[in-house]
One Martini backbone bead per residue (centre of mass of N, CA, C, O) as a GRO file, in nm:
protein
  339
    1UNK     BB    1  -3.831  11.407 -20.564
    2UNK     BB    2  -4.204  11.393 -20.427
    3UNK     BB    3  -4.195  11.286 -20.091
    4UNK     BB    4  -4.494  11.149 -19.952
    5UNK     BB    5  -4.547  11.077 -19.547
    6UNK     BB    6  -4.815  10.895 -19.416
    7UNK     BB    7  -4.804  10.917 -19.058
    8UNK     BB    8  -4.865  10.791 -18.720
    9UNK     BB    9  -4.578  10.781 -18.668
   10UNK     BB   10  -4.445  11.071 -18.469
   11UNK     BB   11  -4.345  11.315 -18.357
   12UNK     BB   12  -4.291  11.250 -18.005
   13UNK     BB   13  -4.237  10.939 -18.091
   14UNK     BB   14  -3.986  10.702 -17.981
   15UNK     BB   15  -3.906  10.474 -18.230
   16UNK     BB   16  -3.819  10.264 -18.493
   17UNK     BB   17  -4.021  10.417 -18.692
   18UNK     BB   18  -3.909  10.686 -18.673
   19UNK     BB   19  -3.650  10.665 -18.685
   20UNK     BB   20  -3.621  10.563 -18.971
   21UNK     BB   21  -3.788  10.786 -19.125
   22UNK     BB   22  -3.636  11.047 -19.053
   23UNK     BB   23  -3.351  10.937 -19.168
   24UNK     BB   24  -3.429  10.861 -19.432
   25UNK     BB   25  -3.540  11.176 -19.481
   26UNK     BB   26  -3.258  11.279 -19.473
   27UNK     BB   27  -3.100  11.104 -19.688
   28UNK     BB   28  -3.270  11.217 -19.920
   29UNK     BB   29  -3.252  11.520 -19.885
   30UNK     BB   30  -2.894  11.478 -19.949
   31UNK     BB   31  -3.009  11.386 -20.255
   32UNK     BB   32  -3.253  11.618 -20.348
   33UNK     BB   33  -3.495  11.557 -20.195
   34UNK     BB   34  -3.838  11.607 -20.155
   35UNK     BB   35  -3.967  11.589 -19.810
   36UNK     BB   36  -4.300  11.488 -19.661
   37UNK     BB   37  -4.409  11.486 -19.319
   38UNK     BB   38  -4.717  11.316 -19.226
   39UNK     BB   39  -4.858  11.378 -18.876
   40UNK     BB   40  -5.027  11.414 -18.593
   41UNK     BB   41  -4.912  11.688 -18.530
   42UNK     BB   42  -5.141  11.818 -18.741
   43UNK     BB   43  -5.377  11.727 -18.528
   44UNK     BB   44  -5.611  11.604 -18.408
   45UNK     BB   45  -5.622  11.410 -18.097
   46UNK     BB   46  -5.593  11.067 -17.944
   47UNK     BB   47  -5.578  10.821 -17.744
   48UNK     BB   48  -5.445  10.537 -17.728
   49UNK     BB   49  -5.620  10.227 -17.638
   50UNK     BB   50  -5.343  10.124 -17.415
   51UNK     BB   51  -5.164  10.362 -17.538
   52UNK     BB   52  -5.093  10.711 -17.482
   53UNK     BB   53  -4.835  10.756 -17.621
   54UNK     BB   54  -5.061  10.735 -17.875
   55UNK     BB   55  -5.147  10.989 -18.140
   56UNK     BB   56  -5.477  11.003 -18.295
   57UNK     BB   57  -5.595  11.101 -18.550
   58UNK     BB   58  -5.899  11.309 -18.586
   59UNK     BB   59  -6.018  11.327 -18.890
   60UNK     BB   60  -5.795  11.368 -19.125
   61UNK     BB   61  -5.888  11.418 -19.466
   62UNK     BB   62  -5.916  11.729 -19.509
   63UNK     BB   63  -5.618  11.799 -19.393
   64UNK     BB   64  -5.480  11.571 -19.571
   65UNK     BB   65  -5.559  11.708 -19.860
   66UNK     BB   66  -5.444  11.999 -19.827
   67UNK     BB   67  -5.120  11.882 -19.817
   68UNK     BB   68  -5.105  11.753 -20.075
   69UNK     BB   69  -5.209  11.938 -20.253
   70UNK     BB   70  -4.971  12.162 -20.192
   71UNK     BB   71  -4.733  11.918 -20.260
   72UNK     BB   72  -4.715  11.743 -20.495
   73UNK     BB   73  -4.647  11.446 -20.528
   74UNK     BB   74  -4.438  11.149 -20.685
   75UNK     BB   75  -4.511  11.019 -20.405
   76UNK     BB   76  -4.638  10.743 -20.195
   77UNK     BB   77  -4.616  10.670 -19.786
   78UNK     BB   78  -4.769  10.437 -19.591
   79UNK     BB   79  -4.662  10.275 -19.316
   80UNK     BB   80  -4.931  10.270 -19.165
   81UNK     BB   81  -5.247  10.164 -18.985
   82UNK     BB   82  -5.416  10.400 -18.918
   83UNK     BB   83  -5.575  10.665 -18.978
   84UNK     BB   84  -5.368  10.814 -19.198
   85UNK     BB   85  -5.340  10.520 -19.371
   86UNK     BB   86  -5.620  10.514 -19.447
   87UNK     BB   87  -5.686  10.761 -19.536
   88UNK     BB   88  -5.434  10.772 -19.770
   89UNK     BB   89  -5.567  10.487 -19.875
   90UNK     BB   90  -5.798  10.612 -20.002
   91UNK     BB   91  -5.719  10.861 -20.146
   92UNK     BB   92  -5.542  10.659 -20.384
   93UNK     BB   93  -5.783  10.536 -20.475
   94UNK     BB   94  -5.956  10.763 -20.570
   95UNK     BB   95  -5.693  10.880 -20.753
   96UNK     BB   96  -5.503  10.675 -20.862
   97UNK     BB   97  -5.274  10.633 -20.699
   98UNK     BB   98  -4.972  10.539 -20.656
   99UNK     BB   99  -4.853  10.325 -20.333
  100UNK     BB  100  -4.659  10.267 -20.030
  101UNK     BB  101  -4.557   9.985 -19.784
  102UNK     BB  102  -4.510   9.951 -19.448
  103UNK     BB  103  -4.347   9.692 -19.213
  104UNK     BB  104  -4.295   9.761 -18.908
  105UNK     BB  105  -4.517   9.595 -18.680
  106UNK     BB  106  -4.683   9.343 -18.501
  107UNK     BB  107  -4.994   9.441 -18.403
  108UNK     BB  108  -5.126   9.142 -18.343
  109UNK     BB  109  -4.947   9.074 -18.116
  110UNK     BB  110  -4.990   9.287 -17.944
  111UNK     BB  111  -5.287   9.293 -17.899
  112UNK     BB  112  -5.252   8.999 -17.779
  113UNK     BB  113  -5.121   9.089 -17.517
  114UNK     BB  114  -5.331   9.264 -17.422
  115UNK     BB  115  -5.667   9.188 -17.528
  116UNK     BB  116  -5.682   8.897 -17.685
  117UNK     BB  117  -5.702   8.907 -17.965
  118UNK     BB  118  -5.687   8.778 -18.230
  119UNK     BB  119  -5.499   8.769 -18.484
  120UNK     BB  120  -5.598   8.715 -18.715
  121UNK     BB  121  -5.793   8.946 -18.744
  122UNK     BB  122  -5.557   9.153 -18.782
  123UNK     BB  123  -5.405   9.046 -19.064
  124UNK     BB  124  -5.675   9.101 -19.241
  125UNK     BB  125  -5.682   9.414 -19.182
  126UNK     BB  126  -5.364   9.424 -19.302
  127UNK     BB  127  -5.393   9.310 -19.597
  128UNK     BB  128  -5.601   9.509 -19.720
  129UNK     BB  129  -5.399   9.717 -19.685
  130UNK     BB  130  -5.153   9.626 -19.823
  131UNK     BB  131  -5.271   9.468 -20.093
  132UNK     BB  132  -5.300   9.777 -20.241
  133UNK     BB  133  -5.026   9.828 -20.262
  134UNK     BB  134  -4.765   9.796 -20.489
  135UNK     BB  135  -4.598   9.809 -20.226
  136UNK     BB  136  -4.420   9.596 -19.994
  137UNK     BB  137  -4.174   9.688 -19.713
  138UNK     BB  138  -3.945   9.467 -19.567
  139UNK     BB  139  -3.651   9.409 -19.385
  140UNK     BB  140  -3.662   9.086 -19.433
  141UNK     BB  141  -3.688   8.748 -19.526
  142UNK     BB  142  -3.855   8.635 -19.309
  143UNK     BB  143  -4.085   8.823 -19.313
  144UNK     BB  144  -4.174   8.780 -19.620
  145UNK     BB  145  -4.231   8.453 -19.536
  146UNK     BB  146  -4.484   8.547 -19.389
  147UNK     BB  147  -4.603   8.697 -19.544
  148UNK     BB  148  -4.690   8.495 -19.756
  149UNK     BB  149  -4.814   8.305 -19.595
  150UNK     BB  150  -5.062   8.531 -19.526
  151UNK     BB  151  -5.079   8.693 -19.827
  152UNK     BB  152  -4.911   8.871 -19.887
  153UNK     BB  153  -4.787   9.126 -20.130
  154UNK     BB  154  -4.560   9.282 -20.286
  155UNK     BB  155  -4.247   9.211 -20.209
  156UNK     BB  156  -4.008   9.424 -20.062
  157UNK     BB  157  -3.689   9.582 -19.979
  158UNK     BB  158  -3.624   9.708 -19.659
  159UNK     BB  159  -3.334   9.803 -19.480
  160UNK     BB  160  -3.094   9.858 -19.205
  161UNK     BB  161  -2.937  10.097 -18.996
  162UNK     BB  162  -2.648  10.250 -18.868
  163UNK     BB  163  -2.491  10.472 -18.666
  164UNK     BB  164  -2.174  10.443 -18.693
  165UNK     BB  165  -2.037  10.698 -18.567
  166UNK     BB  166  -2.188  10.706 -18.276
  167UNK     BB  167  -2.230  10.339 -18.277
  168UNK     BB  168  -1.940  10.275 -18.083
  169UNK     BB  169  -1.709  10.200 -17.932
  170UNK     BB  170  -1.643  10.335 -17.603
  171UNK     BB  171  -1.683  10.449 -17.343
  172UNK     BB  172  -1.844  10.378 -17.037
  173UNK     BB  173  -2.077  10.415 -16.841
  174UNK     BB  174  -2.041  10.514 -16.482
  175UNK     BB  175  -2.217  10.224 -16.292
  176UNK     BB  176  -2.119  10.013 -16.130
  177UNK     BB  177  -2.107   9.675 -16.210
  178UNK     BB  178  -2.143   9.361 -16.184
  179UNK     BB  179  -1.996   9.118 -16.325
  180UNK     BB  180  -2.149   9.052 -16.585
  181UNK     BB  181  -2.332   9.271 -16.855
  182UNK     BB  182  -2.703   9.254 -16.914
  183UNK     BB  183  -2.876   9.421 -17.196
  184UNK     BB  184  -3.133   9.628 -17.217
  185UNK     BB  185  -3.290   9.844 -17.520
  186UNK     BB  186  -3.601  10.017 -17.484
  187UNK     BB  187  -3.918   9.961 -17.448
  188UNK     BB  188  -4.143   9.943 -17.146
  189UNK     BB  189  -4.333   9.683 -17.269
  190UNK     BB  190  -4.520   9.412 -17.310
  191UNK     BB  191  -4.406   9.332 -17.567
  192UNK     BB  192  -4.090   9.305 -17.511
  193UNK     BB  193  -4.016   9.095 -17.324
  194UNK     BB  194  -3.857   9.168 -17.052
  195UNK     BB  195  -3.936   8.932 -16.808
  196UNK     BB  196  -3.771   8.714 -16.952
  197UNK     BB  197  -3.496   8.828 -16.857
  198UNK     BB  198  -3.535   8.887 -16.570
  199UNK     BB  199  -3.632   8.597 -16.493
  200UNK     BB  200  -3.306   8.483 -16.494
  201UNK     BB  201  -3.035   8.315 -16.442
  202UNK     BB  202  -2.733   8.568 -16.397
  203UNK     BB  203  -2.492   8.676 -16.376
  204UNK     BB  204  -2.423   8.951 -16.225
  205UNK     BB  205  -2.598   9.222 -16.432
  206UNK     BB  206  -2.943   9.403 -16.505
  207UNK     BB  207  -2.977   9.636 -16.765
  208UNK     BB  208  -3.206   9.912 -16.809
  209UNK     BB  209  -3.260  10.105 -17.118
  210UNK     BB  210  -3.567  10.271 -17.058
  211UNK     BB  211  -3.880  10.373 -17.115
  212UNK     BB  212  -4.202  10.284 -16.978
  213UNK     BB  213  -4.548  10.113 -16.875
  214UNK     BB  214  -4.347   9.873 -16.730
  215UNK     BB  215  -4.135   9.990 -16.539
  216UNK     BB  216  -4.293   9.955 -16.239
  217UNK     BB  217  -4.363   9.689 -16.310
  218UNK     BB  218  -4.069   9.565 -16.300
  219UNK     BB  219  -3.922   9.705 -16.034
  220UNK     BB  220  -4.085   9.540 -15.832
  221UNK     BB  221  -4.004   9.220 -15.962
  222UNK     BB  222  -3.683   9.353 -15.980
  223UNK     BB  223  -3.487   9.495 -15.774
  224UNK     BB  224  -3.209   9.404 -15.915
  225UNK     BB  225  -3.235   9.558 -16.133
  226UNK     BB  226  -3.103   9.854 -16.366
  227UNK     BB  227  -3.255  10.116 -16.375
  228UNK     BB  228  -3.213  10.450 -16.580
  229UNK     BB  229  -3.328  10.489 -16.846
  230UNK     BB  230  -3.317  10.698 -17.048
  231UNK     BB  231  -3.118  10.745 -17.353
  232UNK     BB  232  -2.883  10.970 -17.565
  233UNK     BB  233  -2.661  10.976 -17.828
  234UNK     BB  234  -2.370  10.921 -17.620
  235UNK     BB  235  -2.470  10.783 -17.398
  236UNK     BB  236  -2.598  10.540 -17.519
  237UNK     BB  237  -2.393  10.423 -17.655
  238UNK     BB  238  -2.269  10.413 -17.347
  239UNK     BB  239  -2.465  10.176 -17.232
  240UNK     BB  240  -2.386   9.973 -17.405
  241UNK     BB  241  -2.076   9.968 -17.347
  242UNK     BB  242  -2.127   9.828 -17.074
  243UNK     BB  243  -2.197   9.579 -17.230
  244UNK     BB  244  -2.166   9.226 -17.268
  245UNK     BB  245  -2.496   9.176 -17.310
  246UNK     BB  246  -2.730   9.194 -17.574
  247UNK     BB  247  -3.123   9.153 -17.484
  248UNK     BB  248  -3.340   9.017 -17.675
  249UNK     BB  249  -3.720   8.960 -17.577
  250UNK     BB  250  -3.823   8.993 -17.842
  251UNK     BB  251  -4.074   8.850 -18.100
  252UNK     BB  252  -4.228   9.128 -18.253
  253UNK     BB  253  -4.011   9.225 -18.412
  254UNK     BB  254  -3.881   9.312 -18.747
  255UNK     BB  255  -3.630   9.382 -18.630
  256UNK     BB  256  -3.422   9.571 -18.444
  257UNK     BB  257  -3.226   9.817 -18.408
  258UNK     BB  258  -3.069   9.779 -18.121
  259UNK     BB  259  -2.908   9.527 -18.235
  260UNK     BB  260  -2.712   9.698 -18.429
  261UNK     BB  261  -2.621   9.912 -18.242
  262UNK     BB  262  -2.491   9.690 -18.061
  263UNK     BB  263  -2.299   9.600 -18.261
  264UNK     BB  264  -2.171   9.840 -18.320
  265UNK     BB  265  -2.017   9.860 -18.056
  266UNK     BB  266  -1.962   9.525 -17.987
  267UNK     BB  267  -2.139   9.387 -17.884
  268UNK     BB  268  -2.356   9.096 -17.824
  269UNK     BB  269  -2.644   8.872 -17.885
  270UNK     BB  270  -2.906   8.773 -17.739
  271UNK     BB  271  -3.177   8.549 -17.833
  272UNK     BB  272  -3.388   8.459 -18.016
  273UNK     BB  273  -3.554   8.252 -18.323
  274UNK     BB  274  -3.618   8.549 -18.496
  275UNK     BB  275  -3.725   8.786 -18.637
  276UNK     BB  276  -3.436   8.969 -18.706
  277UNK     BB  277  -3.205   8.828 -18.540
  278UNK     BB  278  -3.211   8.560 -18.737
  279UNK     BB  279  -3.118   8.772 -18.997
  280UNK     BB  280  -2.864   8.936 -18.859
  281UNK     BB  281  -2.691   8.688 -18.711
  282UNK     BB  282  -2.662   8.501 -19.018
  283UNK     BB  283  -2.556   8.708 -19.157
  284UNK     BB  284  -2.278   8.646 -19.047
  285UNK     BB  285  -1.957   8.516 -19.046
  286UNK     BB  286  -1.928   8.532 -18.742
  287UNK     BB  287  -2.026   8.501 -18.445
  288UNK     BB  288  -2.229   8.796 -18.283
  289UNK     BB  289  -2.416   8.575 -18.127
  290UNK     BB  290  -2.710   8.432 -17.985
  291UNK     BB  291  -2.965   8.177 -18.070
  292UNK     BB  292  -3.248   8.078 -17.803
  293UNK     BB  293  -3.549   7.936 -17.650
  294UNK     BB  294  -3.291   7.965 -17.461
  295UNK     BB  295  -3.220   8.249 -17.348
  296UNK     BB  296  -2.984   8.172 -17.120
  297UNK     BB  297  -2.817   8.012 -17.337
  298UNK     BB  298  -2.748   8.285 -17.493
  299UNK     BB  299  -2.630   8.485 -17.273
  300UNK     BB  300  -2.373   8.303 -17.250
  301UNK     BB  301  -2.275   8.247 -17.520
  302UNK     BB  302  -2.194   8.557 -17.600
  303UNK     BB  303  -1.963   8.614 -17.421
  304UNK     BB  304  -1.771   8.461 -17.631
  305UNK     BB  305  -1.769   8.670 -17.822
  306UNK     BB  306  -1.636   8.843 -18.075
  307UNK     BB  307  -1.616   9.226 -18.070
  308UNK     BB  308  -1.547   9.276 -18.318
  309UNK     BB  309  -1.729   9.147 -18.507
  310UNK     BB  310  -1.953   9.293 -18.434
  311UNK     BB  311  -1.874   9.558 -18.569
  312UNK     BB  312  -1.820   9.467 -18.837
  313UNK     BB  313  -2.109   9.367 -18.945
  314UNK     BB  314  -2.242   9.660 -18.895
  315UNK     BB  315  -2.083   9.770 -19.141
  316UNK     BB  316  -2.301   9.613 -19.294
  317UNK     BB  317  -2.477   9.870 -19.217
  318UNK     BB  318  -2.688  10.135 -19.417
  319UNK     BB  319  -2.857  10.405 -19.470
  320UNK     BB  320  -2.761  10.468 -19.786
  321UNK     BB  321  -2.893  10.170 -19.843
  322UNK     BB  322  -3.190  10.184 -19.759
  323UNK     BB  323  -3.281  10.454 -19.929
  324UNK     BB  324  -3.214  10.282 -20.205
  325UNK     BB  325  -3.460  10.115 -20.156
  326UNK     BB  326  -3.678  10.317 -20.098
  327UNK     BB  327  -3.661  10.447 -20.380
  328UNK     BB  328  -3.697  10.218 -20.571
  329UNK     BB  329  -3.957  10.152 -20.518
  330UNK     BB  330  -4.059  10.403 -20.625
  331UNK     BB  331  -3.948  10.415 -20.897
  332UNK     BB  332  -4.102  10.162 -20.995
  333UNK     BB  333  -4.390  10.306 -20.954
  334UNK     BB  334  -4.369  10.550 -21.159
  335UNK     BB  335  -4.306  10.373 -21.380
  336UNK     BB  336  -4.574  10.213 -21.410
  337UNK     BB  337  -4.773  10.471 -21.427
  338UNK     BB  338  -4.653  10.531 -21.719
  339UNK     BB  339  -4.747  10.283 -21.856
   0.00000   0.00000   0.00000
């Protein structure tokens, strides 16, 4: 099959929205499958307002039809609803192509952290983009609930995996910082409320691995966390691998790829008790970290979790999994168009 990929999401920025597509990407592509990723790279762009980091396509219609038409997709796969996804599914509707979208993270509630925007407005706007498509695929059982209470419709399931080959427990960074190590992993930006985490009353030390915009201000606000920056590879691994619980502070992502990570490593989890982790954590056989409202007693509680467990639940989360979720879905969407 020949699947193309028009996303806003796309190399040289790196979050879980790229890395998975990037990985299902390679995973189909070693079934035999011919992948055709169109990003932002390949067209003139503009800063994102408010995130600088992210690259929008600047008109990008003419040179998207002219790629798509050269590549003759059999699928086409919509991720994300910036300037390309718009374009994409605009250009689907006048060819009635059917196409398929995925829900990768909460816009509505960003937005609304940074600008003030209500929620149900954006909501609005994702609503009309995603309910155009045959199909919404979306990573777990609570985001569908959430997303039909909402009036989204066709969803199904595409959920995540971990390189469990690479993110294992591991010799650890040698921080040498005083136990018990506290860690969060992400992009360091005022959506993911790293805030909440930093400002907890807990023992030991607390460990922050990756860059973003609230760096500075929250470096400046927290002297005593230990920021090291990104890691990438067999570093990150081992970043993890330092860690006696990794805190995840974020209400809004929609999964949360670095808690199966860190579950791969061995880590332990405190959340929140919110879509991704109270998904990942609550399908575990025996308990391999903790949610509550009260995040401080949630990575107290954590400290107890038996680490093999955590490897263990991690095992069961394969992306040749997760890649065949997102293929079933392109060809039910197939045989409906041949209907």
């Amino acid at each position: 099959m020949r699947i193309a990929i028009v996303t806003d999401a796309w190399f040289p920025q790196v979050n879980g929205v790229v890395r998975t597509l990037d990985t299902v990407r390679r995973e189909l592509e070693g079934q035999g499958h011919v992948v055709e990723v169109i990003g932002p790279d390949r067209f003139r762009t503009i800063p994102c307002p408010t995130y600088p980091e992210i690259r929008l396509a600047l008109f990008p219609m003419k040179r998207l039809i002219a790629a798509l038409d050269a590549f003759a997709p059999d699928a086409l796969h919509l991720p994300t609803e910036g300037p390309l996804g718009m374009a994409g599914k605009k250009l689907a509707v006048k060819r009635r192509w059917p196409f398929t979208t995925s829900f990768h993270t909460k816009f509505p509630e960003y937005l609304h952290a940074r600008t003030g925007i209500p929620a149900a407005w954006s909501y609005a706007f994702l609503r009309r983009f995603h309910n155009a498509a045959d199909r919404i695929m979306v990573a777990t059982p609570s985001l569908e609930a959430e997303l039909d209470q909402r009036g989204f419709r066709n969803i199904v399931r595409f959920s995540r995996g971990a390189d469990l080959e690479l993110f294992r427990p591991r010799e650890p960074l040698p921080l040498d910082l005083p136990k018990p190590v506290f860690a969060y992993v992400g992009r360091v930006a005022v959506e993911k409320n790293i805030g909440a985490f930093l400002a907890l009353d807990l023992p030991g030390s607390k460990l922050i691995v990756g860059d973003g915009p609230q760096r500075e201000e929250l470096q400046r606000q927290y002297p005593k966390a230990h920021f090291i920056g990104a890691k990438h590879g067999e570093d990150l691994a081992r970043a993890y691998s330092a860690a006696d619980v990794f805190v995840f502070p974020s209400r809004t992502d929609t999964f949360g790829l670095v808690v199966l990570e860190a579950l791969a490593c061995g880590v332990p989890v405190a959340a929140y008790p919110v879509t991704g982790p109270r998904d990942i954590l609550s399908e575990a056989a025996q308990p391999v970290g903790a949610l509550s409202e009260d995040l401080r007693e949630a990575a107290l509680a954590a400290l107890k979790v038996d680490r093999a467990a955590c490897r263990e639940h991690a095992l069961r989360y394969s992306w040749s999994a997760a890649a065949g979720q997102f293929l079933d879905a392109l060809a039910l969407i197939r045989e409906e168009a041949r209907a």
